[in-house]
Biopython code that builds the backbone (N, CA, C, O; Angstrom):
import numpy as np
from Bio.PDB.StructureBuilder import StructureBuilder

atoms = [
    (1, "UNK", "N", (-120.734, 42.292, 5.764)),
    (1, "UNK", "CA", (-119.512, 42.252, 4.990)),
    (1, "UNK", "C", (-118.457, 43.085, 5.719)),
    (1, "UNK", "O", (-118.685, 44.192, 6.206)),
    (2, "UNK", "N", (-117.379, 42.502, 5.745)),
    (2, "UNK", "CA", (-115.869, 43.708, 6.165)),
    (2, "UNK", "C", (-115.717, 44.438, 5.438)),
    (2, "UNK", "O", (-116.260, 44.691, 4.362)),
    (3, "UNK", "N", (-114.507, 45.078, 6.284)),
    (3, "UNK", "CA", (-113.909, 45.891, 4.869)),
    (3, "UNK", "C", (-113.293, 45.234, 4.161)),
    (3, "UNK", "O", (-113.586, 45.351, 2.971)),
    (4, "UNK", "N", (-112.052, 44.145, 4.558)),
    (4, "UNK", "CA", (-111.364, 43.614, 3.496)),
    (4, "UNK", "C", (-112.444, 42.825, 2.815)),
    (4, "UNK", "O", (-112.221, 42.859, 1.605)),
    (5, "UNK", "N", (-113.436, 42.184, 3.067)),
    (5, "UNK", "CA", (-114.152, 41.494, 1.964)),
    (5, "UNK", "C", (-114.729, 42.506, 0.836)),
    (5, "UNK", "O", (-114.881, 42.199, -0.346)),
    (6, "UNK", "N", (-115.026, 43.778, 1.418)),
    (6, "UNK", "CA", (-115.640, 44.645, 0.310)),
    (6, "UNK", "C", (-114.528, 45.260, -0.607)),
    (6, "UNK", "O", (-114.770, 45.455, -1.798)),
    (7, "UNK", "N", (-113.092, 45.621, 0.040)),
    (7, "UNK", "CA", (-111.880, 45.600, -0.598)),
    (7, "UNK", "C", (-112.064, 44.527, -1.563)),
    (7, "UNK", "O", (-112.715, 44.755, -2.582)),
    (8, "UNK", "N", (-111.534, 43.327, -1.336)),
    (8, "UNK", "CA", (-111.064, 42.045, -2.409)),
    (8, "UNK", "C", (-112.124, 42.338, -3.261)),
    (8, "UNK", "O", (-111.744, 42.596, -4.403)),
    (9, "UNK", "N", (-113.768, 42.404, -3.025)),
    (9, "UNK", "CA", (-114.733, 42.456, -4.438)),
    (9, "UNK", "C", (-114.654, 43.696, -4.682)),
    (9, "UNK", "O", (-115.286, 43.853, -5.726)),
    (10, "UNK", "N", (-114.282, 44.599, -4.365)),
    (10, "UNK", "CA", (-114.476, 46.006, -5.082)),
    (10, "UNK", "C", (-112.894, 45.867, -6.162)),
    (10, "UNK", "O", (-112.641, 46.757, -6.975)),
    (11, "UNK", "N", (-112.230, 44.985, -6.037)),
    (11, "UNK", "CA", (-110.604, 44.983, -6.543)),
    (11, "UNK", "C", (-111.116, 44.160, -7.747)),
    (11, "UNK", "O", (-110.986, 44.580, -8.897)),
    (12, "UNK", "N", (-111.872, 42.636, -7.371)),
    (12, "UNK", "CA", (-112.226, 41.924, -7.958)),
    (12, "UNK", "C", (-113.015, 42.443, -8.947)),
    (12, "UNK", "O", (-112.592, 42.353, -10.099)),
    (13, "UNK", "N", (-114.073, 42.967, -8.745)),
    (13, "UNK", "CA", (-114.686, 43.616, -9.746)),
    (13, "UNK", "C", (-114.337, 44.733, -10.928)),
    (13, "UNK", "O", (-114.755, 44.865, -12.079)),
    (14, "UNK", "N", (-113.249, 45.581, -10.016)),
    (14, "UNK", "CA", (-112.279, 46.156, -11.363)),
    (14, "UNK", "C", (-111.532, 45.528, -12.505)),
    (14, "UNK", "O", (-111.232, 46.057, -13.575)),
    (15, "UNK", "N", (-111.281, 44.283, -12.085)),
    (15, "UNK", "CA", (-110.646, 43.657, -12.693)),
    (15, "UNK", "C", (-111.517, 42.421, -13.909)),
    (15, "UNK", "O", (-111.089, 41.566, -14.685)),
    (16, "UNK", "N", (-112.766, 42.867, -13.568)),
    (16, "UNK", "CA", (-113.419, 41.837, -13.891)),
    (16, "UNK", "C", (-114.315, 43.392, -15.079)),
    (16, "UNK", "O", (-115.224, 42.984, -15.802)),
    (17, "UNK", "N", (-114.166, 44.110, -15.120)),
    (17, "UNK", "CA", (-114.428, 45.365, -15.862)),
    (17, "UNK", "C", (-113.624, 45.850, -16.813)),
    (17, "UNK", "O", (-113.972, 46.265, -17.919)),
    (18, "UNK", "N", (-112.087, 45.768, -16.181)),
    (18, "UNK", "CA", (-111.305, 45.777, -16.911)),
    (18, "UNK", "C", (-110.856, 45.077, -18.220)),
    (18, "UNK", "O", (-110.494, 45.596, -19.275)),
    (19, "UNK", "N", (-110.986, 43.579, -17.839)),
    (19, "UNK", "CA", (-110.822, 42.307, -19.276)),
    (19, "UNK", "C", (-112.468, 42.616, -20.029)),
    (19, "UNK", "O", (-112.418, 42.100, -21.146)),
    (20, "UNK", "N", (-113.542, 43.111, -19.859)),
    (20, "UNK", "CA", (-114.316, 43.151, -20.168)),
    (20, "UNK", "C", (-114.551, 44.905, -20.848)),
    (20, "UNK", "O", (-115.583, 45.576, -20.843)),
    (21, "UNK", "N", (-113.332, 45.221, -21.326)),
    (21, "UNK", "CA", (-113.547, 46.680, -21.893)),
    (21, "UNK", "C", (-114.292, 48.000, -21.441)),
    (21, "UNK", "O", (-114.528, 49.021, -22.088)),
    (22, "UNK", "N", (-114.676, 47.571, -19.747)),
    (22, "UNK", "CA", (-115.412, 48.678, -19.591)),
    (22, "UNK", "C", (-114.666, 49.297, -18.845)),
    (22, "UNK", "O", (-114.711, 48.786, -17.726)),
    (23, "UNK", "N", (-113.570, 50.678, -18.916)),
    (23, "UNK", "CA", (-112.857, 51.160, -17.895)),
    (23, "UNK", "C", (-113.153, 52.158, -17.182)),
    (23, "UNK", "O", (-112.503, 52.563, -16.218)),
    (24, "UNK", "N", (-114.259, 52.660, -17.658)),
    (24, "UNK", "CA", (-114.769, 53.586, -16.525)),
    (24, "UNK", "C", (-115.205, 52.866, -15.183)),
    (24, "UNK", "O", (-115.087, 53.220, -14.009)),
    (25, "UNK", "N", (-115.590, 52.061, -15.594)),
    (25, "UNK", "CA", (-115.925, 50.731, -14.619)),
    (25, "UNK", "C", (-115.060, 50.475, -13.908)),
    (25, "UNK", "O", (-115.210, 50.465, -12.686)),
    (26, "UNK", "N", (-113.921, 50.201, -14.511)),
    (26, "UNK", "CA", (-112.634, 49.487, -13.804)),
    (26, "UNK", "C", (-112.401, 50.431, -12.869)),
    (26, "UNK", "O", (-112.382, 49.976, -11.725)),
    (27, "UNK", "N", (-112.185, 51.800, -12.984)),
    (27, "UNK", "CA", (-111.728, 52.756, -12.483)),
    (27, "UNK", "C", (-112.531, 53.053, -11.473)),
    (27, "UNK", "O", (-111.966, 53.268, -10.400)),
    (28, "UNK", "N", (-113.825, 53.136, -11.508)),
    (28, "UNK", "CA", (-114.560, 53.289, -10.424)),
    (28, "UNK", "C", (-114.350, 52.072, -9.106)),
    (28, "UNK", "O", (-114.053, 52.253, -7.925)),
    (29, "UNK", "N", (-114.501, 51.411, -9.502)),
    (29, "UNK", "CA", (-114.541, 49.991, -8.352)),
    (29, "UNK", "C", (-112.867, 50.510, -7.992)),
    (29, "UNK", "O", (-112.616, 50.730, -6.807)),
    (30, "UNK", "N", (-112.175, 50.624, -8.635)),
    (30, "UNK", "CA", (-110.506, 50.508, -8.334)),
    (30, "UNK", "C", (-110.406, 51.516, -7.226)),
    (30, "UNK", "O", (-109.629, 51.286, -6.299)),
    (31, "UNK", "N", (-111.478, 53.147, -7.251)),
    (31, "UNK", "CA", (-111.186, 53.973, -6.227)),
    (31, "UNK", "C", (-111.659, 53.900, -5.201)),
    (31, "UNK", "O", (-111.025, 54.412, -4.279)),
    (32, "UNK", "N", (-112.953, 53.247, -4.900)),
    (32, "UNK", "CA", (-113.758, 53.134, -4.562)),
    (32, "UNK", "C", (-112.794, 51.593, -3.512)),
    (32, "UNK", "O", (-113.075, 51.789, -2.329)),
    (33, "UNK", "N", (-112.277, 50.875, -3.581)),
    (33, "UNK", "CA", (-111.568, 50.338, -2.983)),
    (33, "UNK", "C", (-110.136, 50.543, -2.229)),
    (33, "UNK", "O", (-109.659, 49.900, -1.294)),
    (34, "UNK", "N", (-109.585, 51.709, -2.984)),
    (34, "UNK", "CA", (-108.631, 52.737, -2.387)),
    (34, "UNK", "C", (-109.207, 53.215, -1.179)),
    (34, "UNK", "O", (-108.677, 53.079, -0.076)),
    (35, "UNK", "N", (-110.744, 54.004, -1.481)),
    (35, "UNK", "CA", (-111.148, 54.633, -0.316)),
    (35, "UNK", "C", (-111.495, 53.847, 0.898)),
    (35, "UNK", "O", (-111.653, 54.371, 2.001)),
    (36, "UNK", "N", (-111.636, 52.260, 0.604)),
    (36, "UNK", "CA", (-111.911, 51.309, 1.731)),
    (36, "UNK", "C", (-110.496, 50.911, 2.569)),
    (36, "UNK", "O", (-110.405, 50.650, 3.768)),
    (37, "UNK", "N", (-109.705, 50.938, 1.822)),
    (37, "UNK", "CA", (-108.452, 50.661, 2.103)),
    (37, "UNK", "C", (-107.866, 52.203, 3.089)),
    (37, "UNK", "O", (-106.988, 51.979, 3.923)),
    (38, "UNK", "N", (-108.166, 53.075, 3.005)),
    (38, "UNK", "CA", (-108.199, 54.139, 3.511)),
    (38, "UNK", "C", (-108.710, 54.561, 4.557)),
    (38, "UNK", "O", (-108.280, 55.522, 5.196)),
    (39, "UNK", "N", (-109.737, 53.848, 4.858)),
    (39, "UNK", "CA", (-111.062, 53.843, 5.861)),
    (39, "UNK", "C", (-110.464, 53.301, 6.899)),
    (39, "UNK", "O", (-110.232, 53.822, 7.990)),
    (40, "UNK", "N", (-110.050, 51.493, 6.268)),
    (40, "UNK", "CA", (-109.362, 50.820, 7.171)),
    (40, "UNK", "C", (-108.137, 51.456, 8.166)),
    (40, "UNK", "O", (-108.188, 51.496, 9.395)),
    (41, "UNK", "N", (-107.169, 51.880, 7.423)),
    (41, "UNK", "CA", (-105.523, 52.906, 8.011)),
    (41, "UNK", "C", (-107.125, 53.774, 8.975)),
    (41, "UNK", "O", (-107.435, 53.167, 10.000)),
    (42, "UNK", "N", (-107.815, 54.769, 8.718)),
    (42, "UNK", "CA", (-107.921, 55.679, 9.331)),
    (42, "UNK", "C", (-108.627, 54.707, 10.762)),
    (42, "UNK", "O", (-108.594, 55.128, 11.918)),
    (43, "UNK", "N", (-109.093, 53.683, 10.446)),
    (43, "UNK", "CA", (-110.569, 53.188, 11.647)),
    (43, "UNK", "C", (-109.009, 52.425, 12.883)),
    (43, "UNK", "O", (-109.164, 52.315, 14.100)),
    (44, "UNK", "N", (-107.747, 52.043, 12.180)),
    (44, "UNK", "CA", (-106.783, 51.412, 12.962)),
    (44, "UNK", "C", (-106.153, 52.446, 13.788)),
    (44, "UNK", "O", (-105.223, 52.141, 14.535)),
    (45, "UNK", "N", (-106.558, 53.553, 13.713)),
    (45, "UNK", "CA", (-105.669, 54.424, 14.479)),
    (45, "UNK", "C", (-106.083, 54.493, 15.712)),
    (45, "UNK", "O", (-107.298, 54.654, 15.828)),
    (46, "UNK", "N", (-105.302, 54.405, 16.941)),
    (46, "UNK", "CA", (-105.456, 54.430, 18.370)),
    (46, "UNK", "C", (-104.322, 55.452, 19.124)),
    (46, "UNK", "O", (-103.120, 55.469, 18.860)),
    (47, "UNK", "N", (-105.078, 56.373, 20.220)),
    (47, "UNK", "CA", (-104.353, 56.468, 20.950)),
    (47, "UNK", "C", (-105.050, 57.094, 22.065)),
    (47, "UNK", "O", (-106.033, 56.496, 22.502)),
    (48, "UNK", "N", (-104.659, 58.348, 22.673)),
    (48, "UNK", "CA", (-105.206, 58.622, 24.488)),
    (48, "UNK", "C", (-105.138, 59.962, 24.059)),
    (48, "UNK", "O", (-104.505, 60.408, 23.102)),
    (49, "UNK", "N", (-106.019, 60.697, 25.047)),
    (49, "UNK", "CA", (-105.889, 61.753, 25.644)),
    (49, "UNK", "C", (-104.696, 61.738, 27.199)),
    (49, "UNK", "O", (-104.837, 61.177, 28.286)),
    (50, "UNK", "N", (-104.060, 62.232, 26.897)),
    (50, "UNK", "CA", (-103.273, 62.303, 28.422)),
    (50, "UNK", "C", (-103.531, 63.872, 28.880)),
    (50, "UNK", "O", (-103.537, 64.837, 28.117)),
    (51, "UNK", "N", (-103.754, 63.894, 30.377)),
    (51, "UNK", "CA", (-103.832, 64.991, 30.774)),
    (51, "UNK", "C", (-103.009, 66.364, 31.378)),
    (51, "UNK", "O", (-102.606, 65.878, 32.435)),
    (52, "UNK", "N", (-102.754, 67.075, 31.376)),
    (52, "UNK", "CA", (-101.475, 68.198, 31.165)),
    (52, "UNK", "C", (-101.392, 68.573, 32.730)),
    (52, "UNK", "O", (-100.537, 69.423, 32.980)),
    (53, "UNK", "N", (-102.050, 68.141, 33.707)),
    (53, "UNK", "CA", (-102.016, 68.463, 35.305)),
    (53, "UNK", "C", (-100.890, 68.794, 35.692)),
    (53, "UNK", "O", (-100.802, 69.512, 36.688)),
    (54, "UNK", "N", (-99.635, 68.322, 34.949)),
    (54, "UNK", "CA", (-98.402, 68.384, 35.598)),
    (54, "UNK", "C", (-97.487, 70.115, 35.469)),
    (54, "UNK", "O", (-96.350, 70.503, 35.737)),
    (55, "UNK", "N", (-98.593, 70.678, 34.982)),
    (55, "UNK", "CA", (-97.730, 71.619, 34.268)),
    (55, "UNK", "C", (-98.201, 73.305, 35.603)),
    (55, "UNK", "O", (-97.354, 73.760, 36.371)),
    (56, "UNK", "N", (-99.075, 73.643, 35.543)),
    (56, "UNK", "CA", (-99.708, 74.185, 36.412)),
    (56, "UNK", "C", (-101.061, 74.276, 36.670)),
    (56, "UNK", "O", (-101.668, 73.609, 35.833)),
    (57, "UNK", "N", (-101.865, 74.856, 37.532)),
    (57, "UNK", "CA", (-102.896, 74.733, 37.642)),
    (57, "UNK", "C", (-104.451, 75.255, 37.072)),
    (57, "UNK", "O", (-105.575, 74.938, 37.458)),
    (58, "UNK", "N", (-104.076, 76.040, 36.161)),
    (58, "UNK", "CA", (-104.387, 77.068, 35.129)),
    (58, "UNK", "C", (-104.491, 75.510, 34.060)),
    (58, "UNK", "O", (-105.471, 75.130, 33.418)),
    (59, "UNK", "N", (-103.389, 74.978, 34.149)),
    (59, "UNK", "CA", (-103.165, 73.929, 32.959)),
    (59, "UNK", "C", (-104.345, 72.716, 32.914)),
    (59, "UNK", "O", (-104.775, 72.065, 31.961)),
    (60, "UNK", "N", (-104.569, 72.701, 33.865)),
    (60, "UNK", "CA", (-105.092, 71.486, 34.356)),
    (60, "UNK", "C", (-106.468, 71.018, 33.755)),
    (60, "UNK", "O", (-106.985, 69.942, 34.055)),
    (61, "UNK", "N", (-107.079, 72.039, 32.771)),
    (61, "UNK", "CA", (-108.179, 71.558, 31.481)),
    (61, "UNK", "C", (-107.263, 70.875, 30.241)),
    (61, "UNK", "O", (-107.719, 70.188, 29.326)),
    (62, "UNK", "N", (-106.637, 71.038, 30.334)),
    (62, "UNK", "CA", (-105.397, 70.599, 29.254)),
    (62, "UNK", "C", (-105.237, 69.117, 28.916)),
    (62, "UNK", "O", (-104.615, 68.372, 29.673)),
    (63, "UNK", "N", (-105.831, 68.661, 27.708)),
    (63, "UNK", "CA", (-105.452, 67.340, 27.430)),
    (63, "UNK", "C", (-104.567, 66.994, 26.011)),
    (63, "UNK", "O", (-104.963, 67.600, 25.015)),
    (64, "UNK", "N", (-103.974, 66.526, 25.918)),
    (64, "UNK", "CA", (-102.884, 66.161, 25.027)),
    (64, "UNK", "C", (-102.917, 65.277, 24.548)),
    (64, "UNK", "O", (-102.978, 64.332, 25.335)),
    (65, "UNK", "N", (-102.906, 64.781, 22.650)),
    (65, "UNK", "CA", (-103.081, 63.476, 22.328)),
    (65, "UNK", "C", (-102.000, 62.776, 22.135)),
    (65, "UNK", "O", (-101.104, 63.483, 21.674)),
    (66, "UNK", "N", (-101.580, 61.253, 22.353)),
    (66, "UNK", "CA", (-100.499, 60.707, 22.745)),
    (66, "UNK", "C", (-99.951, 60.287, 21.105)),
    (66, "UNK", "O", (-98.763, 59.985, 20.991)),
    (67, "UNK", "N", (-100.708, 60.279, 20.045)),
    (67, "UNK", "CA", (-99.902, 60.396, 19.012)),
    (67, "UNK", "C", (-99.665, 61.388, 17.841)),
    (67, "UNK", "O", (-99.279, 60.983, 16.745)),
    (68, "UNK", "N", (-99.927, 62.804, 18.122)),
    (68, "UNK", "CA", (-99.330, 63.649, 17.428)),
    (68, "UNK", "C", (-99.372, 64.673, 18.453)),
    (68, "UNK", "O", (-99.136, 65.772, 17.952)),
    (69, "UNK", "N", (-99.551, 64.715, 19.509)),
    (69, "UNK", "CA", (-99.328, 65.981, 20.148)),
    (69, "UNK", "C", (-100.220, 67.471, 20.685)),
    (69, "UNK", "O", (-99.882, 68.469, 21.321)),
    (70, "UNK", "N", (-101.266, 67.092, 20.173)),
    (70, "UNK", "CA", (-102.946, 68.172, 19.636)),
    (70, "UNK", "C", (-103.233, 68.333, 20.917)),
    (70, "UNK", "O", (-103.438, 67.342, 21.617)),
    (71, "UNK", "N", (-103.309, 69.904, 21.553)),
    (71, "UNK", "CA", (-103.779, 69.755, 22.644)),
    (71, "UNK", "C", (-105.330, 70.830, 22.827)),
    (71, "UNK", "O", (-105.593, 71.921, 22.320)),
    (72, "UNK", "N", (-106.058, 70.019, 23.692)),
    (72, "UNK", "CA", (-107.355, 70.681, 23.501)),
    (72, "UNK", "C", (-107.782, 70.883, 25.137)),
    (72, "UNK", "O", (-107.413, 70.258, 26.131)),
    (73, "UNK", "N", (-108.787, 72.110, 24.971)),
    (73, "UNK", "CA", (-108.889, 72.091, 26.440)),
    (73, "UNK", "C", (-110.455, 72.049, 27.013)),
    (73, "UNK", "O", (-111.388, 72.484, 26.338)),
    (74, "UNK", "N", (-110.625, 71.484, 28.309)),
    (74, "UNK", "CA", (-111.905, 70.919, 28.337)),
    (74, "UNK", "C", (-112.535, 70.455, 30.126)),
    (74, "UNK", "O", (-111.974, 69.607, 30.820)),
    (75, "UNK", "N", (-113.762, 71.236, 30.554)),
    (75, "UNK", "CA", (-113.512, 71.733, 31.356)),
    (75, "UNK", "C", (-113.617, 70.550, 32.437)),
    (75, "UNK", "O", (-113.040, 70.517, 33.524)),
    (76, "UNK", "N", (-114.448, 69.624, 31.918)),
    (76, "UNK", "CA", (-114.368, 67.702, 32.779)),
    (76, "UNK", "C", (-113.642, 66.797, 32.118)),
    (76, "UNK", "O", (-113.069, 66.893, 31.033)),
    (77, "UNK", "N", (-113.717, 65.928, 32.858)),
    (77, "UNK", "CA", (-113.124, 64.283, 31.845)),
    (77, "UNK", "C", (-114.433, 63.858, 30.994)),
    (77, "UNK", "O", (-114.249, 63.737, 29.783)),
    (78, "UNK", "N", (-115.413, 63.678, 31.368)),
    (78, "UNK", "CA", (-116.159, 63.049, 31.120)),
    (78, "UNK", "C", (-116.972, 64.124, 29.409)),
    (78, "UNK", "O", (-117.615, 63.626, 28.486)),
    (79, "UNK", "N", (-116.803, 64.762, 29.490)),
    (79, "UNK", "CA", (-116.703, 66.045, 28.040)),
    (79, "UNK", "C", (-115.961, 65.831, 27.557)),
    (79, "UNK", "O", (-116.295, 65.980, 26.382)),
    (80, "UNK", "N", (-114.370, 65.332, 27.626)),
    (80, "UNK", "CA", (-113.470, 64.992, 26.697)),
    (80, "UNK", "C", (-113.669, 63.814, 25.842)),
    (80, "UNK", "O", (-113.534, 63.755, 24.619)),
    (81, "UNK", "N", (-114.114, 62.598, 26.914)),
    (81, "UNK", "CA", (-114.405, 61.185, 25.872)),
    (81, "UNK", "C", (-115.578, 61.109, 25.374)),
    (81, "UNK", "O", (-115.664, 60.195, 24.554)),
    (82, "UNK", "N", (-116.976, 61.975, 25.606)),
    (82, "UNK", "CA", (-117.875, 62.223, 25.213)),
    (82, "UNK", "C", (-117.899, 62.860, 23.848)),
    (82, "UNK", "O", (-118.226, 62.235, 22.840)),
    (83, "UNK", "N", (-117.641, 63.777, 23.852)),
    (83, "UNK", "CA", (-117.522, 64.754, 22.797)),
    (83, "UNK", "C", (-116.405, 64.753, 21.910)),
    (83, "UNK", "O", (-116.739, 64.820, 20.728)),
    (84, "UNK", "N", (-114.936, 64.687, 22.168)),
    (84, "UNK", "CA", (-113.739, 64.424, 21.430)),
    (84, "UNK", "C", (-112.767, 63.312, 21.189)),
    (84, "UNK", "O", (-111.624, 63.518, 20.780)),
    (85, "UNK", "N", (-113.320, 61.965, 21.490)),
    (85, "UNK", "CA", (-112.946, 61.001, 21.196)),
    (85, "UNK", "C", (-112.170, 60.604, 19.819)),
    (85, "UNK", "O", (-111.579, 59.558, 19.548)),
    (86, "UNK", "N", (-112.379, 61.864, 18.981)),
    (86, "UNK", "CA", (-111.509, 61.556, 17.857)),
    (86, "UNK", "C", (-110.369, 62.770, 18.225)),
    (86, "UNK", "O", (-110.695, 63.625, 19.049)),
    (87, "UNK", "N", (-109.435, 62.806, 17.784)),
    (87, "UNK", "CA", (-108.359, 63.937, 17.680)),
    (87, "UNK", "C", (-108.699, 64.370, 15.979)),
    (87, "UNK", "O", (-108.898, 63.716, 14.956)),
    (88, "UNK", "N", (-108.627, 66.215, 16.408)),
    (88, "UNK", "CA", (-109.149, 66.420, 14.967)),
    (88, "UNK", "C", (-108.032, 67.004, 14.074)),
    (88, "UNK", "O", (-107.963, 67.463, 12.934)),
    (89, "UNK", "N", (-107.225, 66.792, 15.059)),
    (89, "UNK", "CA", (-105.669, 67.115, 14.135)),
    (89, "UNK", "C", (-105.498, 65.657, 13.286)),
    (89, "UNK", "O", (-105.773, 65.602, 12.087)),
    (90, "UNK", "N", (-104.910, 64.237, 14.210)),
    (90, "UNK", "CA", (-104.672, 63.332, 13.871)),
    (90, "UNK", "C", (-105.765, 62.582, 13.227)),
    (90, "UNK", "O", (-105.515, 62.230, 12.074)),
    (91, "UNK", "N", (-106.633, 62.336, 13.583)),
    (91, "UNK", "CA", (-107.782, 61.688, 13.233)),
    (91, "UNK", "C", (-107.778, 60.241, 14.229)),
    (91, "UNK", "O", (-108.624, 59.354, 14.117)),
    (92, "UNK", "N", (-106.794, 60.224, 15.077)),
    (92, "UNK", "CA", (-106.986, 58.667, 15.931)),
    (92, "UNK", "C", (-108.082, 59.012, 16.950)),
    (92, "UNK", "O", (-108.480, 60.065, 17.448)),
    (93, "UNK", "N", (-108.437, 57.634, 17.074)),
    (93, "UNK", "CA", (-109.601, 57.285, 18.254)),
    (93, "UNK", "C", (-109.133, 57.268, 19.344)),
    (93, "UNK", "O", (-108.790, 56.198, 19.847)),
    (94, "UNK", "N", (-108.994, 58.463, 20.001)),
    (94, "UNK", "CA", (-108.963, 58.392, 21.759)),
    (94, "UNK", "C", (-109.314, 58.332, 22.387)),
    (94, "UNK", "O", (-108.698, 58.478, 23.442)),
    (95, "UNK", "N", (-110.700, 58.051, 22.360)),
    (95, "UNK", "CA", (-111.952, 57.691, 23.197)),
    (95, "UNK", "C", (-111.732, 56.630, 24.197)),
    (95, "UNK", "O", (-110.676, 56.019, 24.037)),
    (96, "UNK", "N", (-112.783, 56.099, 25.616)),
    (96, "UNK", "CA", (-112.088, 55.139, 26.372)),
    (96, "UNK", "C", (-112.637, 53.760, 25.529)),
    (96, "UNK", "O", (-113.430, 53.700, 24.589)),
    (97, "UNK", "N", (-111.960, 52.764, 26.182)),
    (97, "UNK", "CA", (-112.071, 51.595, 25.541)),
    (97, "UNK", "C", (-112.470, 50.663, 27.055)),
    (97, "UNK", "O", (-112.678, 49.451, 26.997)),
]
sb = StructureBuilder()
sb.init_structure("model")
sb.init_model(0)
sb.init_chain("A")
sb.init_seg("    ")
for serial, (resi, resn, name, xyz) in enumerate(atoms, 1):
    if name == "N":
        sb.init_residue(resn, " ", resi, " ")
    sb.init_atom(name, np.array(xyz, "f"), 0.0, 1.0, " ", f" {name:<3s}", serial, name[0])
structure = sb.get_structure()
């Protein structure tokens, strides 16, 4: 199953709880599809590590994420996409592709 398919029945099913008087019900499926919908925004996020070399040589562990700015430092490349492929400021996937 996707997400949007588990979205539409988790929506569907609130609604199908709802005409049927049970609203704790409704309410549950209703958040519970918020949080899929949520999942989705967070799983779409993309961007890079770019590396700070340009700055000096001291700098040069220095990687920078290309959509909010988070910079982390790290002593190979291969430790950066290994280990920090998410940005833990932003939450995007910078990992290689």
């Amino acid at each position: 199953m996707t997400l949007d398919e588990a979205i539409e029945r988790y929506t569907s099913n609130a609604e199908y709880e709802r005409t049927h008087g049970n609203l704790q019900g409704c309410l549950d499926f209703k958040k519970l599809a918020e949080w899929l919908k949520e999942l989705k925004v967070f799983k779409s996020r993309k961007g890079k590590w770019l590396r700070m070399s340009d700055l000096s040589e001291q700098e040069d562990n220095r990687y920078k994420c290309s959509r909010c700015g988070n910079v982390i430092h790290h002593k190979n490349e291969m430790n950066l996409y290994t280990f920090n492929s998410w940005c833990g400021r932003c939450g995007s996937d910078n990992g290689r592709k």
